[in-house]
Each structure stands twice: as C-alpha cells, then as structure tokens.
ZAMARGU-4260 file (C-alpha; in steps of 0.2 Angstrom, whole numbers, plus 5000, padded with zeros to 4 digits):
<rodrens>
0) 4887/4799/5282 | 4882/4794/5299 | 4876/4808/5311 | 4884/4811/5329 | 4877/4820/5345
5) 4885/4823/5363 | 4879/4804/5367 | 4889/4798/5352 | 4902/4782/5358 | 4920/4783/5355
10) 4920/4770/5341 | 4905/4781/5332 | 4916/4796/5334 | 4930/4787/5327 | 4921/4782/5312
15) 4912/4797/5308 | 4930/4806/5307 | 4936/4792/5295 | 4922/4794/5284 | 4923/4813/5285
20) 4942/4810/5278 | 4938/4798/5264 | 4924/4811/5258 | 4938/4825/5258 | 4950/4814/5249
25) 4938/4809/5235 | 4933/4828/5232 | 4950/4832/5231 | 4955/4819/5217 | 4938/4823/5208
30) 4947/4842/5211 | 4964/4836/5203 | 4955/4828/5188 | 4943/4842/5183 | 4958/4852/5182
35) 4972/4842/5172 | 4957/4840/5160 | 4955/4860/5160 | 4976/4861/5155 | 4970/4851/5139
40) 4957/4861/5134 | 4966/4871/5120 | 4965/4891/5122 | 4954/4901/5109 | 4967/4908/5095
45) 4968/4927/5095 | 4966/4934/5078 | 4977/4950/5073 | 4963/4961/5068 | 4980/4972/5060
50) 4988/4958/5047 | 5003/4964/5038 | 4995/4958/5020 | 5013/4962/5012 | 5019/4943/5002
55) 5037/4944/5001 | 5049/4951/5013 | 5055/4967/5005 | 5054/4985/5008 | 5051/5000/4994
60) 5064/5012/4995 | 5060/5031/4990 | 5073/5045/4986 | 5065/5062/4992 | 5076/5074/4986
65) 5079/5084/4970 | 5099/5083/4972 | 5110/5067/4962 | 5113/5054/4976 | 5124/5041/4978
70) 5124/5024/4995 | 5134/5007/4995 | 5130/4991/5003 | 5136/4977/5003 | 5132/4970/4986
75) 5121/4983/4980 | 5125/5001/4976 | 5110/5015/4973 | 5111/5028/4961 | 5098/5042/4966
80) 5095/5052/4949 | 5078/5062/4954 | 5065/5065/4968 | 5051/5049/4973 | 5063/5036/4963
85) 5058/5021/4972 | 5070/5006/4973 | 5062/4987/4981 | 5078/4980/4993 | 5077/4965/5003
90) 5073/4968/5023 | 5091/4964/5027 | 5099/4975/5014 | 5087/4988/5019 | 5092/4984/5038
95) 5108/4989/5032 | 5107/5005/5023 | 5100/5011/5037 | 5111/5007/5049 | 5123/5014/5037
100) 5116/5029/5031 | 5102/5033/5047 | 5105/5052/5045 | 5098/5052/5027 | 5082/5046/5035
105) 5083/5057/5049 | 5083/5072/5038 | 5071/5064/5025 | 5082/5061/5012 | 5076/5042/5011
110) 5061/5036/5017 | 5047/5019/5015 | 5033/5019/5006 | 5016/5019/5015 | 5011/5002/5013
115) 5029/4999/5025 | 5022/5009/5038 | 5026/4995/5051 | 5044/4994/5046 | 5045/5013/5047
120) 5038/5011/5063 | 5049/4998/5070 | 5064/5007/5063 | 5058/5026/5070 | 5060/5034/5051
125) 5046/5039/5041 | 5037/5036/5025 | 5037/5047/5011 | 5019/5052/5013 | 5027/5060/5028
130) 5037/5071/5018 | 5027/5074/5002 | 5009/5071/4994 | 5006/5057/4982 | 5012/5059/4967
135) 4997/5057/4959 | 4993/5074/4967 | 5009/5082/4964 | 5010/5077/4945 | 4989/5085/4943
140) 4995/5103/4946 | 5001/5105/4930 | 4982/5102/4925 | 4976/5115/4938 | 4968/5129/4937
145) 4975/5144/4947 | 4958/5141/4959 | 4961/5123/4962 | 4981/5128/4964 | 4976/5142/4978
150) 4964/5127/4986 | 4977/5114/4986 | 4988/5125/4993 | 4975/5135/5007 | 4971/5114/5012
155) 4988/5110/5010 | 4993/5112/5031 | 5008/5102/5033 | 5026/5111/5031 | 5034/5096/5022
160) 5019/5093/5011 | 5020/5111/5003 | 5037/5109/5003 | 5036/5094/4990 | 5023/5105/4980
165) 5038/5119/4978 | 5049/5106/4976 | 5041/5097/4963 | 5031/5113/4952 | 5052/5119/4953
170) 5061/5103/4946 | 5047/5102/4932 | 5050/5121/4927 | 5068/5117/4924 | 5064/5101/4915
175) 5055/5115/4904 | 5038/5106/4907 | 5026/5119/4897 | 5012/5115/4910 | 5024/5122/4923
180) 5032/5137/4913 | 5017/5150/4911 | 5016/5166/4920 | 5001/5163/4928 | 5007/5147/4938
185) 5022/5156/4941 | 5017/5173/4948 | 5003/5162/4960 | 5015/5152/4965 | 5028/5167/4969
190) 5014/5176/4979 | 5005/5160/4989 | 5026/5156/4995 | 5028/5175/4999 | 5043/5175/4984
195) 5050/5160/4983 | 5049/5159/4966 | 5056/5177/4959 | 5069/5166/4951 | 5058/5157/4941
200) 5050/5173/4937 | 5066/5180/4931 | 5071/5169/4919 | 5052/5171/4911 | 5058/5191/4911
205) 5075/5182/4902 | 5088/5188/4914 | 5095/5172/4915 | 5095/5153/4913 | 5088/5141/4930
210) 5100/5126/4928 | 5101/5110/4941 | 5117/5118/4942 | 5109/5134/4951 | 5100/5123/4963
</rodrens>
C-alpha cells in the first residue's frame, strides 16, 4: 500500500482510499471463512460421569409394611402378603400406581429399591433403604449376640431404621422363629425401646397368644 503525506495529489488520495477499502473487504471475507469453517468443527461430546447402568426399563417395587395389602392397575393387581416383598413392574405401570396410590408412598407403605434411586428422585418418593436397613442386616440379628444387638442398635441413628429393626425382630417372633423367641433377646430389646416389647414378654410369661390378628 502506497504511502501518502500533506503533498499527496488528489488522484494519489483517491487511490490510497481505494486500496485501503479492497484490503478491508479481503480481511472481512478471510473473517467470514474462518468462521463458517469454525460452525463445522463438531463440539467435544460430554460424557455423563453419572450413567444410569440399569438394562431394561422397569422399576423394583418394595412393600414396607407388616399389614396384608392390596392395589389395582390397569392390568395388573398386587397382592402384598409380608414386609420387603419386592415386585419388578414396567416404568409406565409403575408411573401409574403412583399416581394412583401416591399416599402409600408418602407414608412409606411402598417404596423403590436403591439401585432406582433416580426414579425415586424424579418421582419425590423414597427408597426402601430410606425406611429400613438391608435385609441382610435385618435377617443377622437372630445370629447376634446381645453385645453386637446393643451396638447395632446404639449405631443404629435414624428413626425409620430402628423402626424396621422392631418391626422386623416382632413379625419373626410371631412367626415363632426360635432365634427371635428367647428371653434374652426379648427383655434387650424391651429395655433398648424403653418397653415396647412387654407384649412379647408376656406371652414368654404365657398370659396370652401374639397373633397377626393382635397387631
């Protein structure tokens, strides 16, 4: 590009403003092209650090309570016979028992399992390690010792959770489990709930005869 200076002519005036504008108009197509090239440039794919690993589109079912139940759907009918009874459903059958039946869930009567924790989420219910411990705990206790029964229970914080511990120790006494029937489970138990089994501690004294019907 020519260079101009006060004693520059018209005509050199002139021409340096007409090469000045075809240097702006190449830089701006040189502009134009470097971007339409960028649009096509495909974005790096985000990777969800937090995959659902579920297979199939189902949802486990579990029954948390120790009382008979009964819920219709359309097309499928559950019959509810004892507590942690788990029934697999499709998504939309489940979709519908909850809108159905919602307050069962609201007062934990029905919950997911863990491994639906996103559906749980996504509905605003809970699972049914909300409620209770594993069964696999739940079902060891029969096994205890009074000392590992006192430190479940002493590291056992959550209301719910020692809820299904007397929940559970209760239904297998009446099913006459012999683990659950002794004395000495049933007098620890009496005292770390501040009495709520003197019940069970009368029938051992054979006043009288705990039926499901009591409960």
């Amino acid at each position: 590009m020519g260079k101009i200076n006060n004693k520059s002519t018209k005509a050199e005036l002139e021409a340096y403003i007409a090469e000045l504008e075809s240097k702006l108009k190449e830089m701006k197509t040189q502009e134009a092209t470097s971007n339409s090239q960028e649009e096509h440039i495909e974005a790096p794919k985000v990777v969800n650090r937090y995959v659902n690993t579920k297979t199939d589109d189902s949802v486990t079912l579990v029954y948390c309570s120790d009382s008979i139940g009964y819920a219709k759907i359309s097309n499928m009918e559950f019959n509810f016979n004892r507590y942690g009874e788990q029934f697999k459903v499709p998504r939309y059958q489940f979709d519908e028992l909850v809108g159905k039946y919602r307050r069962w869930f609201d007062m934990g009567i029905l919950a997911v399992s863990p491994e639906d924790y996103e559906v749980a989420a996504a509905k605003g219910i809970s699972t049914s390690s909300d409620f209770a411990l594993d069964y696999k705990t739940l079902s060891s206790i029969g096994k205890m010792s009074s000392a590992e029964i006192e430190d479940l229970w002493n590291n056992t914080t959550k209301f719910e959770h020692r809820k299904s511990i007397v929940t559970f120790v209760k239904r297998k006494f009446i099913e006459n489990d012999k683990n659950y029937r002794t004395r000495e489970k049933i007098d620890l138990f009496n005292r770390l709930t501040d009495g709520a089994f003197k019940r069970e501690q009368e029938e051992l004294n054979g006043n009288f005869k705990y039926s499901q019907i009591d409960m």
